[in-house]
C-alpha positions in Angstrom: -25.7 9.3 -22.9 -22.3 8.0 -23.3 -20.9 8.0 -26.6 -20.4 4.3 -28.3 -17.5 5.3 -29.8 -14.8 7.9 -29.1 -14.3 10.0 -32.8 -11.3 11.9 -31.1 -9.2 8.4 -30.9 -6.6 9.9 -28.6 -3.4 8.2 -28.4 -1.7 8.4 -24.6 2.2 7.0 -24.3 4.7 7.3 -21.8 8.1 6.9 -21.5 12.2 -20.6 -4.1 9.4 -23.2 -4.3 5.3 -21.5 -3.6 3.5 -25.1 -2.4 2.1 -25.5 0.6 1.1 -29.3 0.4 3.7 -31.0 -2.1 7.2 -29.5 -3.2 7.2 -28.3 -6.8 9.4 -30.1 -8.9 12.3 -28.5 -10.9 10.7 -27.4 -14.4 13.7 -26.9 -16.0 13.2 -23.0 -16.7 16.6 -20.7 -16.2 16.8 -18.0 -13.8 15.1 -15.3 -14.0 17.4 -12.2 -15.1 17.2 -8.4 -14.4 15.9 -6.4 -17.7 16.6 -3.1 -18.1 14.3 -0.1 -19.7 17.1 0.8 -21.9 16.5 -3.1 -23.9 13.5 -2.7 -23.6 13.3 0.8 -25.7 15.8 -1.0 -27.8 13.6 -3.7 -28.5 10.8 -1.5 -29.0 12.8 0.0 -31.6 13.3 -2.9 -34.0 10.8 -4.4 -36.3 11.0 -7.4 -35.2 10.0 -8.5 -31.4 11.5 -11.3 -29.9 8.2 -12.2 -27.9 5.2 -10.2 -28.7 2.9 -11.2 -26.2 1.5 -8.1 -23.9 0.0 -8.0 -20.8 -2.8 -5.7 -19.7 -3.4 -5.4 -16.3 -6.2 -3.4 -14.6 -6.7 -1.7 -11.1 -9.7 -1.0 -8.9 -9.3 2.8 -8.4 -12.8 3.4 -6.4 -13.6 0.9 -3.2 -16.5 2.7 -2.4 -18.2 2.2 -5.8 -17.6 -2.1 -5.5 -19.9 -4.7 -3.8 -16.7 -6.3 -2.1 -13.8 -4.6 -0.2 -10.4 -4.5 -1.6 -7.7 -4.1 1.2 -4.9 -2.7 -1.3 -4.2 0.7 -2.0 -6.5 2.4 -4.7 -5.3 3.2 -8.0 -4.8 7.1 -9.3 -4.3 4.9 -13.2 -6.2 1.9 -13.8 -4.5 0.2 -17.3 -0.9 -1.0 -17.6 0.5 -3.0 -20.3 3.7 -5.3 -19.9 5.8 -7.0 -22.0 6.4 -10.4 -21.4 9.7 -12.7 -22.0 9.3 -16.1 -22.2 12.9 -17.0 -21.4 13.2 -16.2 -17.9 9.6 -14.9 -17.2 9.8 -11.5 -16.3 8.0 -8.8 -17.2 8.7 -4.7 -19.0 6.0 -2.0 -18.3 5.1 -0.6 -21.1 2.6 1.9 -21.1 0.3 3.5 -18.2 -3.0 4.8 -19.1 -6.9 5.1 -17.7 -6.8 8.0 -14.9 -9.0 6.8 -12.2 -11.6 9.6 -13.1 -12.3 8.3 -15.9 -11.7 4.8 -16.4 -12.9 3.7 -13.0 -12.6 0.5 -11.7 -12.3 -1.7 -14.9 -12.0 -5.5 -13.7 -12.4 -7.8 -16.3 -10.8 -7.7 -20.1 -12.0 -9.6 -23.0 -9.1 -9.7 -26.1 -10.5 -9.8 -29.8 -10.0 -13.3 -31.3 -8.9 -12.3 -34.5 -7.9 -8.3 -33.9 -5.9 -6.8 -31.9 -8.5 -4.7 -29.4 -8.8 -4.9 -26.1 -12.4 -4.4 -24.4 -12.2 -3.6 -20.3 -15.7 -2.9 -18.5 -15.8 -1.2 -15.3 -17.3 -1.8 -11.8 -19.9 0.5 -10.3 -22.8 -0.6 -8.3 -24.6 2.6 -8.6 -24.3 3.8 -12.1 -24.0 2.1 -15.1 -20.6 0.6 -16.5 -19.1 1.6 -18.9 -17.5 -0.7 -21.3 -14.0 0.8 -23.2 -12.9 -0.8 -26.6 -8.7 -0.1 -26.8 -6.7 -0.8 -30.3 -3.4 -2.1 -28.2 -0.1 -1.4 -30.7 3.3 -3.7 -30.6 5.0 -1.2 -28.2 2.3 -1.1 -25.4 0.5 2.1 -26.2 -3.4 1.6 -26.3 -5.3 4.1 -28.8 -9.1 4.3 -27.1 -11.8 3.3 -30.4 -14.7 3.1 -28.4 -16.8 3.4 -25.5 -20.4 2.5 -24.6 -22.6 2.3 -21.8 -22.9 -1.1 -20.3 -26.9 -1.0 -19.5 -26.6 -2.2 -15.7 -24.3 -1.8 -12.5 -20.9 -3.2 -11.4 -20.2 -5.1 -15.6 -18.3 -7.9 -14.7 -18.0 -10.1 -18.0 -17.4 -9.6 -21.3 -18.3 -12.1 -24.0 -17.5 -12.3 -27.7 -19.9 -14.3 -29.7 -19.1 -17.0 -31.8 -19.5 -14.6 -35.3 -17.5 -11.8 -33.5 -20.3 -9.3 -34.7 -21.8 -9.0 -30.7 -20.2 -8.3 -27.3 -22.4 -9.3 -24.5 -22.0 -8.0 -21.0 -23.0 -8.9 -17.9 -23.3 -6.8 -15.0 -23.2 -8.6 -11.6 -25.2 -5.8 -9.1 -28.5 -6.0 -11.4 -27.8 -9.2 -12.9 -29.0 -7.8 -16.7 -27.2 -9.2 -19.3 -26.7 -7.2 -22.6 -25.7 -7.3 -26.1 -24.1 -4.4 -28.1 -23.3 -5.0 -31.6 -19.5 -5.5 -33.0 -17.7 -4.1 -36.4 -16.9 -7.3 -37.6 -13.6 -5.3 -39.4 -12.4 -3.1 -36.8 -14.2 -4.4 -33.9 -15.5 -1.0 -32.6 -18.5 -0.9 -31.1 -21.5 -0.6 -34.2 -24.0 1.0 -32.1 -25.3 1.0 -28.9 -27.1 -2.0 -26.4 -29.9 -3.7 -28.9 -30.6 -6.4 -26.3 -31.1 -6.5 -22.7 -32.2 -9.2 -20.3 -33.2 -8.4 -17.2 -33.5 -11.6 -14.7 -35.4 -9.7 -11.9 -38.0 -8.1 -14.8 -37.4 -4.8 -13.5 -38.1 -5.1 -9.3 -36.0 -3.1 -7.5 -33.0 -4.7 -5.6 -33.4 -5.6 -2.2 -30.0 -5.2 -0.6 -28.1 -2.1 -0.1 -24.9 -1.0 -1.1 -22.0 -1.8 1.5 -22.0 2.0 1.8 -25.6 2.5 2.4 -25.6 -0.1 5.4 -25.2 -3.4 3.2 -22.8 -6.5 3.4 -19.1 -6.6 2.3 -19.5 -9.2 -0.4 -15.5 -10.1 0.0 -16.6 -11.8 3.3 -18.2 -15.5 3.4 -20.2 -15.7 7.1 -23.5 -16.6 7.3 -25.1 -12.9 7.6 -23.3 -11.6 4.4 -24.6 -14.6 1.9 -28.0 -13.9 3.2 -27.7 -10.8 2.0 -25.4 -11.7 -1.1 -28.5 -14.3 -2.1 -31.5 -12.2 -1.5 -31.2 -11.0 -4.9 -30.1 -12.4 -8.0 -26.3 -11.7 -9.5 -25.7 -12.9 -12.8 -21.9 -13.3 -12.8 -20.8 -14.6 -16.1 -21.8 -15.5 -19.5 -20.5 -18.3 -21.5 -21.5 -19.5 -24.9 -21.2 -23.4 -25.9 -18.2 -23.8 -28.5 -20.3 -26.4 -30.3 -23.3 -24.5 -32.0 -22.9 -21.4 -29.9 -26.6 -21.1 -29.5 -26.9 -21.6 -25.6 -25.3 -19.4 -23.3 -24.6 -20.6 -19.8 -25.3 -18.0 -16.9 -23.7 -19.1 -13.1 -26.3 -16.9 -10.9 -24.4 -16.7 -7.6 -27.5 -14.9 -5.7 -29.4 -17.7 -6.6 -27.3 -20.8 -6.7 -28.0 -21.8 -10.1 -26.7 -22.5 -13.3 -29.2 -20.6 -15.7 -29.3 -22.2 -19.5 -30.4 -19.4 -22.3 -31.5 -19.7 -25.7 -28.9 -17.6 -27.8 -30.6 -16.2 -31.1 -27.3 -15.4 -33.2 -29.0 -14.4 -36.1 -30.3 -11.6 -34.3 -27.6 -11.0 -31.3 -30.2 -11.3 -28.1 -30.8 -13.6 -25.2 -33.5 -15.4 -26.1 -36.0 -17.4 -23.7 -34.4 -18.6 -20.4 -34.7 -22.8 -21.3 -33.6 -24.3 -17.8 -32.0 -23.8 -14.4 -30.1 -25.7 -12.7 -28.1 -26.2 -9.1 -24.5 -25.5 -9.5 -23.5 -28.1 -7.1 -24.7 -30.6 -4.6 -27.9 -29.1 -3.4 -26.7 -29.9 0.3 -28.8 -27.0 1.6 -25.8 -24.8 1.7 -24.8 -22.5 -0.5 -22.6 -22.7 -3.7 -22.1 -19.2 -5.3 -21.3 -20.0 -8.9 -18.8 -17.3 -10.2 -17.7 -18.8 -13.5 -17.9 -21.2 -15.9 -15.5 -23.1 -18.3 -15.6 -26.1 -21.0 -13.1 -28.2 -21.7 -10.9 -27.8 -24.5 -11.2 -31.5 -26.0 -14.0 -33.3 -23.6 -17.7 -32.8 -24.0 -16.9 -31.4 -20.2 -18.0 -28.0 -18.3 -16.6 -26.8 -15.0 -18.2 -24.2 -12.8 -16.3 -22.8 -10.0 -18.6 -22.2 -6.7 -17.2 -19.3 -4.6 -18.8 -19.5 -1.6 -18.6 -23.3 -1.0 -15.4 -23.6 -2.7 -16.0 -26.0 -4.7 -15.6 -27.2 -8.6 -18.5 -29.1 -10.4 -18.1 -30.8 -13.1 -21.0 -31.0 -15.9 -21.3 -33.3 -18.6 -22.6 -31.8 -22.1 -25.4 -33.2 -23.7 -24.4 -32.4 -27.2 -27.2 -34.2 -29.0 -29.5 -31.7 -27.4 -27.3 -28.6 -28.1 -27.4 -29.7 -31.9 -31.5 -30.3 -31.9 -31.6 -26.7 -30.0 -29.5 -25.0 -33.0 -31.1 -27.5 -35.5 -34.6 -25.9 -34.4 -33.5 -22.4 -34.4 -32.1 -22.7 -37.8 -36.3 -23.6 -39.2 -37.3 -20.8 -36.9 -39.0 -23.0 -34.3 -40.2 -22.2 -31.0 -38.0 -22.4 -28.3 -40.4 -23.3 -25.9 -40.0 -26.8 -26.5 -36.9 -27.4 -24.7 -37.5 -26.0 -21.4 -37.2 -28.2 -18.7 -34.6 -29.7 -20.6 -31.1 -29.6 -19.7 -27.8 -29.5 -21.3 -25.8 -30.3 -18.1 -25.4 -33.1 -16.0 -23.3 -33.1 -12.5 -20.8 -35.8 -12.4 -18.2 -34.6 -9.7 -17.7 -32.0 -6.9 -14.9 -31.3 -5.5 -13.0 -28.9 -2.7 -10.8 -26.2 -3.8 -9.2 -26.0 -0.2 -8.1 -28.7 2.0 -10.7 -30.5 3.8 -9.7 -29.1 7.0 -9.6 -25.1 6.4 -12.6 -23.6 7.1 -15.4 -22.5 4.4 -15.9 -19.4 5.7 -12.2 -18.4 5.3 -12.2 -18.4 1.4 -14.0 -17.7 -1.6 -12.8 -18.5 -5.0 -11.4 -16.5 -7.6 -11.0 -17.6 -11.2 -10.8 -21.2 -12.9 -8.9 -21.7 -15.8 -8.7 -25.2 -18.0 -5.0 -25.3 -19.0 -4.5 -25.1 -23.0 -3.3 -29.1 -23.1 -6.8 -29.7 -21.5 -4.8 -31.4 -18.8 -5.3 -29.4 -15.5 -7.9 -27.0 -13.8 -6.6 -24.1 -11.9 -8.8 -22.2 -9.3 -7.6 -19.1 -7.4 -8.5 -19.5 -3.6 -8.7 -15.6 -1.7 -8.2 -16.3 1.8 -6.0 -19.6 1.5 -4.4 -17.4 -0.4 -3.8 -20.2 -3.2 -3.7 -21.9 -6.6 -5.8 -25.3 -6.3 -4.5 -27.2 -8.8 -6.3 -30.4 -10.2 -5.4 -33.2 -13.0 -7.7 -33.8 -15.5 -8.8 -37.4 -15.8 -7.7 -38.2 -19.8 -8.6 -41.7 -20.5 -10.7 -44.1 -18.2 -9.5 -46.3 -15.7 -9.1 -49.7 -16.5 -12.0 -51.1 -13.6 -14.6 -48.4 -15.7 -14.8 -46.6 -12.5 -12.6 -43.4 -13.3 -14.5 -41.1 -16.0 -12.8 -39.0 -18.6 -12.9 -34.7 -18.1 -13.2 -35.3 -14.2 -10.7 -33.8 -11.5 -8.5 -35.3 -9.1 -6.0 -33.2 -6.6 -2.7 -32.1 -7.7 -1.9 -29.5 -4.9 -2.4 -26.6 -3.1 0.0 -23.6 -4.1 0.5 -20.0 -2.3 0.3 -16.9 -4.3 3.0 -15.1 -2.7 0.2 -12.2 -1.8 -3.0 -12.1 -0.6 -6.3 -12.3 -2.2 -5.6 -13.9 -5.4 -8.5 -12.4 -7.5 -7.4 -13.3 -10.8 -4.2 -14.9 -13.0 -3.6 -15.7 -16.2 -1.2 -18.2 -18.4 1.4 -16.9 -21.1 0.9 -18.7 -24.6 3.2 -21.2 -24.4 1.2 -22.2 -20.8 4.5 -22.9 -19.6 4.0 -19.3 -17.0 1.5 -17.8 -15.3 0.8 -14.1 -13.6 -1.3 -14.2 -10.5 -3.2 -10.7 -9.5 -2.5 -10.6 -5.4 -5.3 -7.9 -5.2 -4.7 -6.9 -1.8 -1.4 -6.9 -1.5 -1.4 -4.6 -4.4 1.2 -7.5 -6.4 1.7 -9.4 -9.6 3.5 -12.2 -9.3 4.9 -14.6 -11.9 5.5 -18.6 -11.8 6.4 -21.1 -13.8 4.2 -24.2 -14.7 5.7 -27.6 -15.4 3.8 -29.0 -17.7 4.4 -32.7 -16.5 3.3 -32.6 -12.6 0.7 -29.9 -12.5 3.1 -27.8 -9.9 4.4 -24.4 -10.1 7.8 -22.8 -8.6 8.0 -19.1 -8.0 9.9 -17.3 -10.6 11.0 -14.5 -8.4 9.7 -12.2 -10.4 6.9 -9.7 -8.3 6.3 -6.6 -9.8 4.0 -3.4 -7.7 0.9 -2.7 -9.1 -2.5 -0.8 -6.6 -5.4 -3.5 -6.3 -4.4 -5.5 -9.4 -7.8 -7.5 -10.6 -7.5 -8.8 -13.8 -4.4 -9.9 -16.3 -5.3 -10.2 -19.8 -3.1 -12.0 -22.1 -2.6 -9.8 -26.0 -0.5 -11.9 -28.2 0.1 -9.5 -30.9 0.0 -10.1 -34.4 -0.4 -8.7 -37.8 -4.0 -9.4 -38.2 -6.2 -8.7 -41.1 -9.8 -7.5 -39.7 -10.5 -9.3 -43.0 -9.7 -13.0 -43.0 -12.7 -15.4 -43.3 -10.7 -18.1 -43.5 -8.7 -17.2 -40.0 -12.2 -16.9 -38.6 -13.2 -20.3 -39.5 -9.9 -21.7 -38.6 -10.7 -20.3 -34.6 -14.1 -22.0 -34.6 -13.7 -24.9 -32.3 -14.0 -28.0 -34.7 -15.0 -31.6 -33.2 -14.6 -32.6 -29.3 -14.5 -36.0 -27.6 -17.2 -37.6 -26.3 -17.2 -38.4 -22.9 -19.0 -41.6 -21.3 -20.6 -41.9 -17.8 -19.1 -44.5 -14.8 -18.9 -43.8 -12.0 -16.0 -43.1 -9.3 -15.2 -43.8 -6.3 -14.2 -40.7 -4.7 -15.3 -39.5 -0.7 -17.4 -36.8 0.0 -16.5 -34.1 0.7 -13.9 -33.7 -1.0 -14.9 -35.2 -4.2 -18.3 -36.7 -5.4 -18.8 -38.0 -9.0 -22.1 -39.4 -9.8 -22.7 -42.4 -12.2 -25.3 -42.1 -15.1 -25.0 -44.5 -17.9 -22.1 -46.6 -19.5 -22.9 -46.5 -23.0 -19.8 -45.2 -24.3 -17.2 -47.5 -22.6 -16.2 -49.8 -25.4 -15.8 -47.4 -28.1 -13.3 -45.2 -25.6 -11.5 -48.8 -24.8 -11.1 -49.5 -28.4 -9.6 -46.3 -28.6 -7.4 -46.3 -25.9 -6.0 -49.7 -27.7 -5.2 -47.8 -31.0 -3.8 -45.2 -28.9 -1.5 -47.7 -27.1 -0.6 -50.0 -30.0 0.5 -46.7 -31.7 2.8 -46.0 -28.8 4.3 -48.9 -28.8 5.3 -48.6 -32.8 6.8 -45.5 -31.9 8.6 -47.2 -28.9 9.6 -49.7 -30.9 11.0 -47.4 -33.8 13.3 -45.7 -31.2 14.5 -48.8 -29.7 15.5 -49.9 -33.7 17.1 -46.4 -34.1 19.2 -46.8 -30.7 20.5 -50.1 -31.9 21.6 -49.0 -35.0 23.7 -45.7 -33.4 25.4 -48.2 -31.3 26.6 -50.5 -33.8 27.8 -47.7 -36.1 
């Protein structure tokens, strides 16, 4: 048995436009500059930090231990750590750690809300993963706090709940998910798994390993989702901002969205309450990989990697609060199955409508902070989709708030674009070109959606996973900084429908009840403008005469 923390604590430290269907628009960011090691050190040296953002990156370090096939080049260390400068976006290594041996293919990072501790889980579909809890410093070095085993194979996800007194896991090869309990003051890891759920109720798995005669689950033919769907593979877990009581589960092997009672008094996955398709039900399949809300909009997004598609979900918050309502008296949760939180609105194509399925799957989705784009990772087209987020609704009632419409289609500069990640201002963003064993940086206007290659590529073996670690002087302590990053109030959106083509996008139309309260805000919102508008126009005038 694995340890669940690590009492040694042992401290390692060593010394032109991308877009493929419109033309990125100048975003007004300088050049980027050469950096050398020596500022860096220098910086590194002084108190005070000019930007104290860090990256940490991960490797896969082990091929043969993964359900997919990497094409890169292995990695003999598996953790790096860069600084990043905002000014011209380019990136300082810092720190190297993780020797394949031991942390083996670690592919997806989770960084505390309120500390600053890193957790990385690692990828093995034969043994157990191991999950590794890191106390990341200002200069880049990362001081190991804990480890603990991760109850199931090939961990892919790495959850935080809403409390920050339980990590929950969830391995993709077995689908269980798990919850190990948190130290609310340091977060190290307070003991070892006290929940599991295991979907398949302990059958054995039906497919093979790729090594053992099985599929490559990087592919997308017709004989490999047969075999990536004869089981089930739970591939994320996401808990609903609102009450955090439901936790949302995209089941690629079984092309569903699964809906879970969340007990948070007691940190477990409670009773499965509904399942759901994750897209259009043609009779094809979808693949869910992840799942995001919207920052602002009662909205969720799930991305579909085999079909290569985004669905967009409506939240049903009435029944989110009568499911946290009821777990508050202690009630049964049996109640509310059947009953979904989700509704599908809108589907719509990552790639363009005339590249061929089979060619891609998709990466990661990401809702920009301002809540005003969606950005999926496409491996094969070897692109960024980009999409606008409808913010208001159209003045015929036929455009709906939260849904998606196409910016453009961007290339990666690298192949197999697993994973990227935006700095904190939103205004950059650091693509993982797995297979062609790349990081590469761009620059985001914030205006149009596009982005412009920075020129800045830096060499890192099967790059996965790029974690952003704003560091701060935290206090492991601070209720109030805890309530503060609880997500308050969101806006409600309402139902019309739009009228977008299949296949490329489908919204569906459920009720209108909302309309009139969003027009009357939209007419505050605009009278408001034109105040402002008008107070500039008076200012104007009176620079002139003076």
């Amino acid at each position: 048995m694995v340890p669940y923390n690590n009492s040694s604590k042992l401290i390692i430290q060593h010394a032109a436009s991308s877009v493929l269907t419109t033309d990125a628009s100048s975003d007004g960011h300088t050049p980027p500059g050469n950096r050398s090691l020596a500022g860096s050190q220098a910086d590194d040296d002084d108190d005070t930090y000019v930007d104290q953002q860090l990256f940490f990156v991960t490797s896969y370090s082990d091929f043969d231990k993964l359900a997919h096939g990497p094409r890169g080049h292995a990695g003999k260390y598996t953790l790096r750590v860069y600084r990043f400068y905002a000014n011209d976006g380019a990136l300082v290594l810092l720190h190297i750690n993780g020797e394949a041996a031991n942390v083996i293919n670690p592919a997806f990072s989770r960084f505390h809300p309120r500390l600053n501790v890193v957790y990385t889980c690692t990828e093995d579909i034969e043994e157990n993963g191991k999950i590794f809890a890191y106390q990341i410093e200002k200069d880049g070095s990362l001081l190991q706090i804990g480890e603990v085993d991760a109850g199931g194979t090939s961990t892919c996800y790495l959850t935080i709940d809403r409390d920050q007194r339980n990590l929950i896991a969830v391995n993709y090869w077995d689908s269980s998910l798990v919850v190990i309990p948190l130290s609310k003051t340091t977060g190290e890891f307070n003991g070892p798994i006290k929940s599991i759920y295991d979907p398949r109720q302990g059958k054995a798995m039906q497919a093979a390993a790729k090594k053992h005669g099985g599929v490559n689950h990087s592919n997308n033919d017709d004989s490999t989702i047969a075999q990536r769907q004869v089981d089930p593979h739970s591939h994320a877990l996401v808990l609903d901002p609102f009450e955090g009581c439901v936790a949302y589960v995209p089941d690629l092997g079984k092309d569903l969205v699964r809906e879970f009672w969340y007990d948070k008094e007691s940190g477990r996955i409670g009773c499965e309450i509904n399942t759901l398709p994750s897209g259009l039900s043609t009779g094809k399949p979808d693949g869910p990989r992840y799942f995001e809300f919207h920052p602002k909009f009662n909205v969720a997004y799930v991305v579909n990697e085999l079909s290569s598609t985004v669905a967009v979900f409506s939240i049903d918050r009435e029944l989110l609060s009568e499911i946290a309502r009821a777990a508050k008296l202690k009630k049964p949760m049996d109640e509310f199955k059947g009953r979904s939180t989700l509704k599908l609105i809108q589907s719509i194509k990552t790639v363009p409508s005339a590249f061929p399925t089979k060619l891609n799957t998709c990466g990661r989705i990401c809702v920009h902070q301002s809540g005003r784009f969606v950005i999926v990772s496409n491996r094969g087209h070897e692109s960024l989709a980009i999409f606008r987020v409808k913010q208001s609704h159209g003045c015929s009632g036929k455009t709906r708030k939260g849904t998606l419409a196409q910016v453009g289609f961007f290339h990666t500069r690298g192949e197999t674009p697993r994973h990227f990640q935006f700095d904190h201002s939103g205004q950059f963003l650091i693509v993982a070109n797995q297979d062609s064993d790349t990081i590469a940086v761009f620059s985001f206007n914030l205006t149009s959606g596009e982005i412009k290659y920075s020129g800045n590529e830096y060499r890192v073996p099967s790059p996965n996973f790029v974690c952003s670690c704003p560091i701060n002087d935290r206090d492991g302590g601070d209720e109030d900084q805890l309530e503060l990053e609880k997500v308050g109030n969101r806006i409600r959106i309402s139902e019309e429908d739009n009228a977008s083509t299949i296949p490329t996008s489908v919204e569906f139309d459920h009720s209108k009840k909302a309309v009139e309260s969003e027009l009357e805000i939209a007419r505050k919102e605009i009278a408001e403008l034109k105040k402002q508008i008008s107070s500039m126009t008076v200012t104007t005038e009176s620079l002139t005469v003076n």
